[in-house]
Backbone as JSON, one array per atom type, in Angstrom:
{
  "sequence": "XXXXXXXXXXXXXXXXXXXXXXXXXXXXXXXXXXXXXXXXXXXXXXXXXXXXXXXXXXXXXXXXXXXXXXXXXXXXXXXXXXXXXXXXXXXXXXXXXXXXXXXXXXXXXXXXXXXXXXXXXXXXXXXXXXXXXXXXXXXXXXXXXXXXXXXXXXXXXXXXXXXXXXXXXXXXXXXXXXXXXXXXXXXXXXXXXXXXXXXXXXXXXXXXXXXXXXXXXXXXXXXXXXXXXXXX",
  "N": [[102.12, 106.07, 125.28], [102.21, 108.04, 122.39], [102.1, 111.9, 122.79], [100.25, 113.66, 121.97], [99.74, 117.11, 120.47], [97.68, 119.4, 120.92], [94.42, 120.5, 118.34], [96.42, 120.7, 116.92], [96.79, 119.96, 113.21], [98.57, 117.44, 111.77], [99.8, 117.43, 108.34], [100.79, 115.19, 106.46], [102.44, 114.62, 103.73], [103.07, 112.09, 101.03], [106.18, 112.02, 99.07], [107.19, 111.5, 95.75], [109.76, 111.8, 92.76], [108.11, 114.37, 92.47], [108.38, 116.9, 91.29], [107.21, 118.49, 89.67], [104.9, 119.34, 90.48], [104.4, 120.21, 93.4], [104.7, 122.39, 94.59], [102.1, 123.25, 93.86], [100.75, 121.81, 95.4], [101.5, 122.78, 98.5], [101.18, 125.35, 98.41], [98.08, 125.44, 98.67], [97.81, 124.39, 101.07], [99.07, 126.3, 102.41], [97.04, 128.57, 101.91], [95.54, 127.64, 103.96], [92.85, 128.35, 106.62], [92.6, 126.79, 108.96], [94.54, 127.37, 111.72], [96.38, 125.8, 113.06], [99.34, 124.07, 111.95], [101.09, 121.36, 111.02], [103.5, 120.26, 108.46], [104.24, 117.71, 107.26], [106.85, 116.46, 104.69], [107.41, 113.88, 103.04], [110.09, 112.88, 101.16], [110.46, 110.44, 99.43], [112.93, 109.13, 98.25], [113.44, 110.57, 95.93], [113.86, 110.84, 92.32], [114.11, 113.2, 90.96], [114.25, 116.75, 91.02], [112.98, 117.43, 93.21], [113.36, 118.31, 95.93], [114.75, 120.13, 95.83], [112.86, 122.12, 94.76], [110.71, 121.91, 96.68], [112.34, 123.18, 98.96], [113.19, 125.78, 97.78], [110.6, 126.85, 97.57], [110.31, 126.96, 100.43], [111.86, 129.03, 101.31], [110.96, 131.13, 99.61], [108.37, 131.56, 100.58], [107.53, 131.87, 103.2], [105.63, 129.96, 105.03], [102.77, 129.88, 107.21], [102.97, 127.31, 108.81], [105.26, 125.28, 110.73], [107.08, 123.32, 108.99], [108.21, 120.29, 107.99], [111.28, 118.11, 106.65], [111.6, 114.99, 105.3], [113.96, 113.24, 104.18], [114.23, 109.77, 102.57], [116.9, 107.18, 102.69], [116.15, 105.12, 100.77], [114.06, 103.85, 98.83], [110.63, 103.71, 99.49], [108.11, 103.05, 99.14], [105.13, 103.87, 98.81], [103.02, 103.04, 100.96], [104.93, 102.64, 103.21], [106.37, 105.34, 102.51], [103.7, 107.12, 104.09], [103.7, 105.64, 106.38], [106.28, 106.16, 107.52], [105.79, 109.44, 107.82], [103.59, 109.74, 109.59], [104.21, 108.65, 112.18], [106.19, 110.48, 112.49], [104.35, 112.77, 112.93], [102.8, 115.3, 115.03], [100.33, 115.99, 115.85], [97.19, 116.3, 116.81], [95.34, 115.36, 115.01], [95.68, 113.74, 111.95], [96.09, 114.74, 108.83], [96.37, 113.6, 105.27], [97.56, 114.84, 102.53], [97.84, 114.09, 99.38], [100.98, 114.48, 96.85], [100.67, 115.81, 94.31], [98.15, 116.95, 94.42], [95.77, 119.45, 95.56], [94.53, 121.67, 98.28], [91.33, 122.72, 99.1], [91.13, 126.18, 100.56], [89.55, 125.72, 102.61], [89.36, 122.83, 103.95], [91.38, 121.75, 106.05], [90.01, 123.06, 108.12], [86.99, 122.21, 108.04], [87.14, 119.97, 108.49], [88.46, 119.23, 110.45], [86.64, 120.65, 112.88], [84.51, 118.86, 112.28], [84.99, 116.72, 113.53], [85.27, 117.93, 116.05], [82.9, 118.04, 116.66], [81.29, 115.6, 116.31], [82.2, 113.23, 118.22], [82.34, 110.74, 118.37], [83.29, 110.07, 115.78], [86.11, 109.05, 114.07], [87.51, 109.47, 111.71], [87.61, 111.51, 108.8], [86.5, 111.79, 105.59], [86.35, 113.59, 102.48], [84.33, 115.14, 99.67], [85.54, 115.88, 96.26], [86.77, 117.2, 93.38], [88.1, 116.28, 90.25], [90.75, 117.52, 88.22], [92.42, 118.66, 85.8], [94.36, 121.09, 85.21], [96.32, 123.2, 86.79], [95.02, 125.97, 87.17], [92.46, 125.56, 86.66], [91.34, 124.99, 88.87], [88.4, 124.68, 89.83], [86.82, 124.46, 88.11], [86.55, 121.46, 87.41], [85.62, 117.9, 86.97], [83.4, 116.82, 89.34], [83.19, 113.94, 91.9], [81.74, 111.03, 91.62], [81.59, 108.63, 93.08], [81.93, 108.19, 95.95], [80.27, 107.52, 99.13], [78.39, 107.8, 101.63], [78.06, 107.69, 105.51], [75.94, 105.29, 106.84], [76.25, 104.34, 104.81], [78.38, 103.6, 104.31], [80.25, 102.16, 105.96], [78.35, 99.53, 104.46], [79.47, 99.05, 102.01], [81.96, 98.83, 102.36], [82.22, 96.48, 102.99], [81.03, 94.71, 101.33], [82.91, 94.55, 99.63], [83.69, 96.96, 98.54], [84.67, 100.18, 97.28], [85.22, 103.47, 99.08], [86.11, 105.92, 99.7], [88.03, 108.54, 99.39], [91.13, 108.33, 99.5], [93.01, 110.62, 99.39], [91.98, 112.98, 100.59], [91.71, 112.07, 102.89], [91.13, 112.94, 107.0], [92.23, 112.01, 110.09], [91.96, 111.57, 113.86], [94.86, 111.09, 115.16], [95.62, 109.6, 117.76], [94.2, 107.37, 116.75], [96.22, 106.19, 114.86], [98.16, 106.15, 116.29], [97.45, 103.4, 117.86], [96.26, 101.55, 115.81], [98.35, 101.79, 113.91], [99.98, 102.35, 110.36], [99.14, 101.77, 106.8], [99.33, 99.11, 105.56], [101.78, 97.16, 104.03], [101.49, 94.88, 102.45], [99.18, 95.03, 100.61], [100.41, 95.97, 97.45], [99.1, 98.56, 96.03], [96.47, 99.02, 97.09], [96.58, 99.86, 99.15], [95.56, 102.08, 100.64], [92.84, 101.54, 100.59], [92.7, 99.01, 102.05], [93.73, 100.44, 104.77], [91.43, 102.21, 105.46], [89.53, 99.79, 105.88], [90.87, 98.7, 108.08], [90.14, 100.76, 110.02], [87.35, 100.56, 109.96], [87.66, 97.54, 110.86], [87.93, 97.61, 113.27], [86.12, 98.43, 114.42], [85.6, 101.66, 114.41], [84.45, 104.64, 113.42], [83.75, 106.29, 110.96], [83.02, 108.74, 108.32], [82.33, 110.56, 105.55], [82.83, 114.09, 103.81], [80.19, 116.08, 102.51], [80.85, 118.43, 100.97], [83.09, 119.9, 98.41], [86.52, 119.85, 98.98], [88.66, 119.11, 98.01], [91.19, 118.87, 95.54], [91.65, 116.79, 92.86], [94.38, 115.9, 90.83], [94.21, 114.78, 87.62], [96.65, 113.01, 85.91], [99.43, 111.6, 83.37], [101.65, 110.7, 84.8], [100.38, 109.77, 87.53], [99.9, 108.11, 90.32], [97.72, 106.11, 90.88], [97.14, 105.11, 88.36], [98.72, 103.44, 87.56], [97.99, 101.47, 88.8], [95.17, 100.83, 87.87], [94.14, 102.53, 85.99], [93.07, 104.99, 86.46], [91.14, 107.91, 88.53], [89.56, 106.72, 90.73], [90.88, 105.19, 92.11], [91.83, 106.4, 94.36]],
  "CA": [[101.56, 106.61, 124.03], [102.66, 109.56, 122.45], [101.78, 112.84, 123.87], [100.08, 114.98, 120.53], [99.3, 118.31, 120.66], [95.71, 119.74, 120.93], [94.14, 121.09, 117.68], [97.6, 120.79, 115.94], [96.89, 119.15, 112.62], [99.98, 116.82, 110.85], [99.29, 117.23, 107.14], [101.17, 113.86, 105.84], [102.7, 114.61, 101.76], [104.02, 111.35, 100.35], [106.62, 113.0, 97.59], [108.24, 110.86, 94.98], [109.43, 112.55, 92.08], [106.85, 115.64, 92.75], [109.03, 118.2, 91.72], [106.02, 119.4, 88.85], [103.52, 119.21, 90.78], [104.44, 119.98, 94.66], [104.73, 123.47, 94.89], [100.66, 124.08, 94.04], [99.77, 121.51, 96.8], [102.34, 123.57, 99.19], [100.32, 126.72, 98.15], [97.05, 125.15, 98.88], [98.56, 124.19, 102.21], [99.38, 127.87, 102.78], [96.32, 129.25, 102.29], [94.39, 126.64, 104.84], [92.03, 128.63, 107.19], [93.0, 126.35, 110.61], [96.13, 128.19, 111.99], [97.67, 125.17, 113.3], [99.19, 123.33, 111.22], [102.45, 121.03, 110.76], [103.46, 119.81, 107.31], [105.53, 116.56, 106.66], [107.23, 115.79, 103.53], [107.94, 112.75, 103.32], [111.05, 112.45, 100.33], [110.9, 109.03, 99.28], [114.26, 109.02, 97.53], [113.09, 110.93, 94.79], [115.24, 110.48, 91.8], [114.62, 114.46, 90.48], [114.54, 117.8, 92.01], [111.62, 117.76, 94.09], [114.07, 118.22, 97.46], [115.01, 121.34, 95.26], [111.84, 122.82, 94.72], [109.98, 122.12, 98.29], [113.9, 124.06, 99.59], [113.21, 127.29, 97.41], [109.67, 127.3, 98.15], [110.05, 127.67, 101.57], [112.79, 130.39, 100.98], [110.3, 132.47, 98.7], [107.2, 131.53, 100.61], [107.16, 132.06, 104.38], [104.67, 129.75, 105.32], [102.22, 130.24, 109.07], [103.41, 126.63, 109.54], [106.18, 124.26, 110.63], [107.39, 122.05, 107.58], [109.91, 119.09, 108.3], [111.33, 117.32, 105.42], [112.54, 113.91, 105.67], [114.62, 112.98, 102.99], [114.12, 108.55, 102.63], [117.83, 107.0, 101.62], [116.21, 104.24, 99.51], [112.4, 104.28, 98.26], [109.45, 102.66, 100.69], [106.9, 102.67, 98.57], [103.54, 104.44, 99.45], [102.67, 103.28, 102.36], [106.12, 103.09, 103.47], [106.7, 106.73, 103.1], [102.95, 107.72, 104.64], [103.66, 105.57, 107.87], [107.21, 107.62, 108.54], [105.08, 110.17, 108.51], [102.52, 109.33, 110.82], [105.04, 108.58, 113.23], [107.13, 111.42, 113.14], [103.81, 113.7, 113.18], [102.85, 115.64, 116.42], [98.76, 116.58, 115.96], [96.07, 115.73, 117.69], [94.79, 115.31, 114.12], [96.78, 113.35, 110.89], [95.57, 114.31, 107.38], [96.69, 113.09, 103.85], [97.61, 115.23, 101.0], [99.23, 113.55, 98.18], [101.84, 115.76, 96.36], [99.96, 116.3, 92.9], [96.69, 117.23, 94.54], [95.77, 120.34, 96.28], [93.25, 121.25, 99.09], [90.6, 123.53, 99.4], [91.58, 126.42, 102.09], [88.59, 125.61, 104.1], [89.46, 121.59, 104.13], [91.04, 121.51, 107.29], [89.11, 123.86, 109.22], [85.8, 122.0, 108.04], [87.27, 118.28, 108.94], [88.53, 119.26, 112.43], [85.15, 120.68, 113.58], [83.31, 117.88, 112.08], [85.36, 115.32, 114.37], [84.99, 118.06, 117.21], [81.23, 117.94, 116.81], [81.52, 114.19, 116.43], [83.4, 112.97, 119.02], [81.98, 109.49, 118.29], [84.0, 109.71, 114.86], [87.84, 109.0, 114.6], [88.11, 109.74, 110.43], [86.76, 111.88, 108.22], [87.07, 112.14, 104.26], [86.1, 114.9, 101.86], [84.32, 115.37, 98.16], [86.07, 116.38, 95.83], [86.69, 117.2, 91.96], [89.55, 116.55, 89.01], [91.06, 118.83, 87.37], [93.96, 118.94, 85.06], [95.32, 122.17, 85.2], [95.78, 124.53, 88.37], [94.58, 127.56, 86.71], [91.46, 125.75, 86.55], [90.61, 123.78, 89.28], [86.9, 124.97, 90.6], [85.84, 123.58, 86.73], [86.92, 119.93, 87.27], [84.46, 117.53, 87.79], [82.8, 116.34, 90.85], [83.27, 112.61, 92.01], [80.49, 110.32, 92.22], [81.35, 107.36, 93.5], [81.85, 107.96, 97.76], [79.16, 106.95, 100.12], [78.06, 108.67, 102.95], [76.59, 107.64, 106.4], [75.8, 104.01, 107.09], [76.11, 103.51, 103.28], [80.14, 103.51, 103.86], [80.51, 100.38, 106.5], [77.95, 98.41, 103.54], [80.19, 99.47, 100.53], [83.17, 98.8, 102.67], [81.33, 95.05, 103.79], [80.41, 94.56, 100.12], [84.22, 94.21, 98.91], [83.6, 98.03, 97.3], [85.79, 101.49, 97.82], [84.09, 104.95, 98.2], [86.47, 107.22, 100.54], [89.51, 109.35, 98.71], [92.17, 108.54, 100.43], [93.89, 111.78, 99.62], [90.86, 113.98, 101.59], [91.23, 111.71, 104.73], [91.56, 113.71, 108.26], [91.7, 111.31, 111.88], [92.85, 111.38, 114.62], [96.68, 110.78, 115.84], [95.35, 108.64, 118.42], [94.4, 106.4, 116.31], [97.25, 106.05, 114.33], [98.64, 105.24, 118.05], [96.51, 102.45, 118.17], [96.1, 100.66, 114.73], [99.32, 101.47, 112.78], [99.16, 102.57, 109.57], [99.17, 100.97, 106.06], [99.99, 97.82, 104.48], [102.72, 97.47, 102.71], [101.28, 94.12, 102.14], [98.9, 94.67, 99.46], [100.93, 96.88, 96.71], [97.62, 99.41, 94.88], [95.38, 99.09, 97.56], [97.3, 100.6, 100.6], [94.59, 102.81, 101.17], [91.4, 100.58, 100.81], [92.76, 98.61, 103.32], [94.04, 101.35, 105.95], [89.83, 102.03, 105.59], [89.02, 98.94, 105.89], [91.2, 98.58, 109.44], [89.61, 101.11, 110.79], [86.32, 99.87, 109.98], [87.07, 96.33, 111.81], [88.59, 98.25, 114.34], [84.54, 99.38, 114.83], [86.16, 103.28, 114.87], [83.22, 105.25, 113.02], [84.32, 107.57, 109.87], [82.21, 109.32, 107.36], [82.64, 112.23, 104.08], [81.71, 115.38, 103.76], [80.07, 116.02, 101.17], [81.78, 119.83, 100.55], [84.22, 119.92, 98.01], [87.38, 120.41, 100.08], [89.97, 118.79, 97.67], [91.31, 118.71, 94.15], [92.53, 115.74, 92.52], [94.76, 116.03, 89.64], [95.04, 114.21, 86.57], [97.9, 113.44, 85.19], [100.26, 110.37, 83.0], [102.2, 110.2, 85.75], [100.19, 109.81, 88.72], [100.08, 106.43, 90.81], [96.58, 105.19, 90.26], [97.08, 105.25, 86.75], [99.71, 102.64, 87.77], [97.73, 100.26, 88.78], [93.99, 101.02, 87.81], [94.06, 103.38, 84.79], [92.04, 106.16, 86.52], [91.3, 108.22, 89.34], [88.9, 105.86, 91.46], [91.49, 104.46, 93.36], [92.78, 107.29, 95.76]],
  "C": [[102.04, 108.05, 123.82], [101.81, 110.99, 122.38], [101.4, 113.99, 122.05], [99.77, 116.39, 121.0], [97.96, 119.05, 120.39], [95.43, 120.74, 119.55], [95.47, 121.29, 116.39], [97.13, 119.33, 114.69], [98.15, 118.68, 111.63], [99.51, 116.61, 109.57], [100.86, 115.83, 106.62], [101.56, 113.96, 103.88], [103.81, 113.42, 101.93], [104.93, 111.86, 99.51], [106.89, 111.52, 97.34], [108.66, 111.45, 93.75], [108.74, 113.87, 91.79], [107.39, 116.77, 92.23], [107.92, 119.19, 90.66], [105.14, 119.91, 89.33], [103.29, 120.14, 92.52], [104.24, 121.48, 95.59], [102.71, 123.84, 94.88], [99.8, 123.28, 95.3], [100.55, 122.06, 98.24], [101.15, 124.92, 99.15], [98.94, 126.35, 98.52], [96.85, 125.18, 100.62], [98.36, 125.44, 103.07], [98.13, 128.77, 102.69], [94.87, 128.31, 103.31], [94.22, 127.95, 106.28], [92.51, 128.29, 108.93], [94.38, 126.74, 110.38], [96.84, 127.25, 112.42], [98.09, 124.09, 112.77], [100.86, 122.47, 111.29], [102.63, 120.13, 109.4], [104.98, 119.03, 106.9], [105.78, 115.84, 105.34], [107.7, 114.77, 103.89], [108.77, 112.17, 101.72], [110.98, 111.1, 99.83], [111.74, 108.36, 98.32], [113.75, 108.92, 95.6], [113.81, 110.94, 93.69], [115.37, 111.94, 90.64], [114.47, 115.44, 91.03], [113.74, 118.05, 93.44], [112.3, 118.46, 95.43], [114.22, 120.34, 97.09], [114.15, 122.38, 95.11], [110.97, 123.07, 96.25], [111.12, 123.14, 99.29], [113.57, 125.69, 99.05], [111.93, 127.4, 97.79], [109.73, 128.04, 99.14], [110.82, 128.8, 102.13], [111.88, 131.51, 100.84], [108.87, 132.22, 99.94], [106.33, 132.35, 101.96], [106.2, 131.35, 104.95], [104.12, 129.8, 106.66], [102.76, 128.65, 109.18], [104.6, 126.25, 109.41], [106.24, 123.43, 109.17], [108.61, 121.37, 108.16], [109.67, 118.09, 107.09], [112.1, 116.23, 106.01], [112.78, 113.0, 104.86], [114.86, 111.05, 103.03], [115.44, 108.13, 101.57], [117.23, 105.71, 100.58], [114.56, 104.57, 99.77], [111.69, 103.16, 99.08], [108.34, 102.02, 99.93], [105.57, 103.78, 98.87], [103.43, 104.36, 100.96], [103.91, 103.22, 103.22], [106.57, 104.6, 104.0], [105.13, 107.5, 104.1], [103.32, 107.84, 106.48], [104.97, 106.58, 108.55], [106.97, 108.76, 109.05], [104.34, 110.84, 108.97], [103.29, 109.19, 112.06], [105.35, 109.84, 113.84], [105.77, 113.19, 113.28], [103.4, 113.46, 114.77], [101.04, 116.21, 117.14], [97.88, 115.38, 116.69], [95.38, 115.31, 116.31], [96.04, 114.45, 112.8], [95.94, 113.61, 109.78], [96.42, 114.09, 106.28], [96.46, 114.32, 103.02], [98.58, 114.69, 100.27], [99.91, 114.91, 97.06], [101.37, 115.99, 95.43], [98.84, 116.56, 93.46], [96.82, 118.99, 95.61], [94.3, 120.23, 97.21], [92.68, 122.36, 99.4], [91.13, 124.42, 101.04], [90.39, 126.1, 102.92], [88.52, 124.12, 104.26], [89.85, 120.98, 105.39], [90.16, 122.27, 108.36], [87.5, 122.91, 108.95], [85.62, 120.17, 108.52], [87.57, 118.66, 110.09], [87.25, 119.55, 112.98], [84.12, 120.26, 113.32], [83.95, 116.85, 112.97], [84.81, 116.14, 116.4], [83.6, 118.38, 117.27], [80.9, 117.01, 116.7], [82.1, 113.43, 117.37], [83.53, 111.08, 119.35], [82.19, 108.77, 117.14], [85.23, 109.57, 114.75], [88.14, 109.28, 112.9], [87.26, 110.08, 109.71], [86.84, 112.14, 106.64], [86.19, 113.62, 103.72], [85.05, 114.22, 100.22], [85.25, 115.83, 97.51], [86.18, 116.47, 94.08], [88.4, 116.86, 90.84], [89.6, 117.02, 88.26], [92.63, 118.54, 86.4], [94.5, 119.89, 84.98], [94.85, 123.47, 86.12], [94.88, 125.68, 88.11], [93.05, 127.27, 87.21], [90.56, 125.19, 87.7], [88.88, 123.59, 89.74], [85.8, 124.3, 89.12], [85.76, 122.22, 86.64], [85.62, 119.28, 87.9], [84.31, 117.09, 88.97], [82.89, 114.51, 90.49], [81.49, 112.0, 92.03], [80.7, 109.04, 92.6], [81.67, 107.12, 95.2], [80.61, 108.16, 97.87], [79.37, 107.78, 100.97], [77.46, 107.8, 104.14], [77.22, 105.81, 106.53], [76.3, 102.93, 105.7], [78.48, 102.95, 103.33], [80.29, 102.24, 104.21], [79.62, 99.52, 104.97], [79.08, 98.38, 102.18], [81.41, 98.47, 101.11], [83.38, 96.33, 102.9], [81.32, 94.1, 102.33], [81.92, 94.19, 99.45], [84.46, 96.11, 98.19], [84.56, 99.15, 98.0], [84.6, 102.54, 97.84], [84.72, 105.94, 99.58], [87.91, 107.49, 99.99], [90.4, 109.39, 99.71], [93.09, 109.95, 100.36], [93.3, 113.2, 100.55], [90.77, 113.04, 102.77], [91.74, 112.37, 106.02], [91.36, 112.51, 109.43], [92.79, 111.67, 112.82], [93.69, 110.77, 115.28], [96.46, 109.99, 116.66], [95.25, 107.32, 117.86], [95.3, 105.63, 115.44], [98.45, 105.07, 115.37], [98.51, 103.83, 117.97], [96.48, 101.17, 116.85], [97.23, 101.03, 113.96], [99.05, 102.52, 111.73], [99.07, 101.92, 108.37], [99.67, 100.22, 105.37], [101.16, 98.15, 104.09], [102.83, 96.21, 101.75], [100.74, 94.14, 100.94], [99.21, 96.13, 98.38], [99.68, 97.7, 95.79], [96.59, 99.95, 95.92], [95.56, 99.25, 98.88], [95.81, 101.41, 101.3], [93.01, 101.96, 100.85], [92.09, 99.37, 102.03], [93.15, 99.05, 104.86], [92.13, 101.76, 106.03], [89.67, 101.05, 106.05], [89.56, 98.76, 107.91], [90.5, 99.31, 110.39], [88.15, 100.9, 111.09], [86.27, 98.52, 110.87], [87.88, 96.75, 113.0], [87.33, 99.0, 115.29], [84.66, 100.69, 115.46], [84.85, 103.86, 113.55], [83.99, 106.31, 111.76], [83.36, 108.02, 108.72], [82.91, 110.36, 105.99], [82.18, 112.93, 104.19], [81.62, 115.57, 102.13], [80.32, 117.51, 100.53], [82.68, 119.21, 99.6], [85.5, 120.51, 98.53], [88.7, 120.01, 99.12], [89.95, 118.46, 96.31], [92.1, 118.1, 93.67], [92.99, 116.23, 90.98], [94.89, 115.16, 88.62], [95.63, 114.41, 85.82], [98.26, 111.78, 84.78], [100.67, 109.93, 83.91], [101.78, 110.09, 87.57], [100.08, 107.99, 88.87], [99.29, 105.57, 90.52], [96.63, 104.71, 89.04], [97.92, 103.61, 86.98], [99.19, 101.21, 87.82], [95.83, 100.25, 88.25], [93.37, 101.5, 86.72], [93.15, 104.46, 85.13], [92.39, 106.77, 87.7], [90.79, 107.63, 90.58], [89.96, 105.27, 92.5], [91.91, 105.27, 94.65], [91.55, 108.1, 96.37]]
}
């Protein structure tokens, strides 16, 4: 099994296209609170600049962490590009940010020391609000449809969704252990990477902090298959 590194968390960005959007969840990134951090793009043979923009960023930016880009010669899909990298991360910790969203700086610092005060949890999600435009994001609304607690396994039991896959933190171990998602069912990549770890009887909860800011936008993925934000 591979050998992670203690307290090092692997932040996980799907890109595709991103090049509008990628730089303010980069900046979000940059001002995160936990000092250790490693941040994998994951390219998924984007077909406009994005490679271009995440390149001058880190020119102009300096960021406190590692970044490794890894440029995909043909397109995976979603979960495709997440699992490369999951693999190629090195934390004792794996979280999710999708490239149009940004994340509260106190998001990882408040998911790592809820797993290390948990130690009987292996994944943890977030609250969070949508916003349409960076300037504004602390105005966007608040979600209401995640569960908390015992209420998640029934939701999850029930056929129902209620954890944002783009606020999920676990740990690299388990990633070890169960894989990561589908590429079986195309929309619902992430209700069933939940769901595994659920019959995998691994324990995960939300916080109910706002730690992360979803964007809407025409061109985001849910929209794709769902017409909203509910799905991620």
């Amino acid at each position: 099994m591979k050998e992670r590194k203690e307290g090092l968390v692997s932040v996980v960005i799907p890109c595709y296209n991103a090049a509008q959007f990628i730089e303010d969840c980069l900046d979000g990134l940059k001002c995160q609170k936990h000092d250790k951090i490693e941040v994998i793009i994951v390219n998924d043979a984007s077909t406009d600049n994005t490679l271009d923009v995440v390149e001058k960023w880190l020119e102009n930016s300096n960021p406190h962490f590692q970044t490794i880009i890894c440029n995909l010669p043909v397109n995976t899909g979603f979960a495709g590009a997440l699992t490369v990298g999951y693999f190629m991360s090195s934390g004792e910790y794996i979280a999710v940010n999708d490239a149009d969203d940004i994340s509260h700086p106190l998001r990882l610092n408040k998911q790592v020391n809820f797993l290390l005060e948990n130690p009987d949890y292996d994944l943890i999600g977030a609250n969070y609000k949508v916003f349409y435009n960076a300037d504004s994001i602390e105005d966007g609304q608040k979600s209401n449809w995640l569960q908390y607690g015992d209420s998640i396994q029934e939701c999850y039991a029930a056929g129902g969704h209620c954890v944002c896959h783009g606020t999920i933190l676990f740990r690299g171990k388990v990633f070890d252990m169960i894989g990561g998602p589908t590429r079986r069912i195309n929309g619902a990549e992430d209700y069933e990477f939940i769901v595994k770890f659920l019959n995998a009887k691994l324990k995960i909860d939300n916080l109910t902090d706002v730690l992360y800011y979803y964007r809407n936008h025409d061109q985001q993925r849910s929209k794709t298959f769902y017409g909203g934000e509910k799905s991620d």
